[in-house]
Each structure stands twice: as C-alpha cells, then as structure tokens.
C-alpha positions, 0 to 999 in steps of 0.5 A: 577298565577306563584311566578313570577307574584306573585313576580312582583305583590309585588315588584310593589305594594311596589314601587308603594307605595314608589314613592306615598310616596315620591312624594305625601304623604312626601311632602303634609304633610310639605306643608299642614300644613305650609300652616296653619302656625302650631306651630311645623310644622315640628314636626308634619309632621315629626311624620306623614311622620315617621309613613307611612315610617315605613310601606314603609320599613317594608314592603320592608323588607318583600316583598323583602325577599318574592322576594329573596325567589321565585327568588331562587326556580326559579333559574334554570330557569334563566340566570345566569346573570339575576339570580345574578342582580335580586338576587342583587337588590333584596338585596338590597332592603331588606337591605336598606329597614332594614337599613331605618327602624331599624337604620337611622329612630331609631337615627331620632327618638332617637335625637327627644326624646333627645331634650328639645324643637321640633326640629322647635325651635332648632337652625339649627346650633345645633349639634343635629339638624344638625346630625338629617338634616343627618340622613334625607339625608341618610334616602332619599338615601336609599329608593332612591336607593331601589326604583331604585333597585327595578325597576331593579329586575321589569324589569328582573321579567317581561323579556319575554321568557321562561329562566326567568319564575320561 
C-alpha cells in the first residue's frame, strides 16, 4: 500500500465520520430527546453532539497532518499545482479542525460553565445565549468548509496517472 492510499484511506475515513456526524449523529441527538419532552433537551444533546465533535476535530487534526506529511514526501511526484491545492486544502483542514476544537467548542464550553441555569432556560435574547448561538454558527462553518476541503484534497489523492503517485 503506497502513503497515497494510506492518505486517502484517512482522509476518507475522517470525512466519512464527519458527514455521519453532521447528517446523523448531531441531528438524532436534538430529535431523539425532544421527542421525550426532556427537561434540559438541548443541554443534554449538546454534551453529547460535543463529545463526538471533539473526536471528529481531534482527529482532523491529526489525520491532516499525517496527510500534509505523506503529501510533502511525495511532492516530486506531483504537478505543482496539484501539489499547492492538495497542500492547501490539506491546511485547511487541520486548521479549521484545530480551530473547532481548541477555540470555538473551548468558549461554547466556557459560556456553558459560566451560566447559572442550562442554556434551555436562558432567555434567547441574552447576551450569553446569543454569543453561544454564534459560536454554534461558526462551529457549523468550519467543519463545513473542512469536509469541503477535505473532499478536494480526496479527489486530487485519487487522480489517476503516474505524476501524482506519492
């Protein structure tokens, strides 16, 4: 098995992971326990769709790195402007993975502890309420455009031909 495949076999696996998270996992979790009238609902979904995101992030991190890594030893066997996209998105993935985890989920997680009641019983005109509703936002764009990036350093990964074979 060439550090191509390898490459493709990770980056495939973590966006696999990543489009279940967002398509299955994140929504079930809400819809699941709404469906149970739970006091605290979005509290309770919220520490779990947290917990599976950091794993999701974490492990963007480190599959992306693992990628950047094989993609350099590869390099001369790449066009160059494959080599700068695949390089790019690559980038872009770990940081935007780095970013979700260790600053946007870090202040979701930080006005959680700061408030006095779950963040269901907080007005949703409050300042900390609306601040954590951006946060969420921001956290959604992210791991959007990291799965987007990740598709496109995929498909230059599995570009036939010998010029891209690392």
């Amino acid at each position: 098995m060439t550090l191509r495949s390898i490459a493709l076999l990770f980056l495939a696996c973590w966006l696999g992971a990543a489009v279940f998270f967002s398509g299955v996992v994140a929504p079930a979790a809400f819809s699941v326990l709404r469906a149970y009238q739970i006091p605290n609902t979005n509290e309770i979904a919220g520490a779990i769709v947290n917990r599976s995101l950091s794993i999701i992030n974490v492990s963007g991190v480190v599959i992306g790195l693992v990628c950047l890594v094989f993609t350099f030893l590869g390099r001369l066997r790449y066009e160059r402007w494959a080599f700068f996209v695949q390089t790019a998105a690559l980038v872009i993935v770990t940081v935007l993975c780095a970013v979700g985890h260790w600053i946007i989920a870090a202040r979701m997680r930080a006005i959680r502890a700061a408030l006095s009641l779950p963040i269901d019983q907080i007005a949703i005109d409050d300042p900390s309420r609306v601040a954590f509703a951006a946060l969420h936002r921001y956290s959604v764009l992210t791991l959007a455009v990291a799965m987007i990036a990740a598709m496109i350093a995929g498909l230059l990964l599995t570009r036939s031909g010998t010029t891209n074979q690392i």
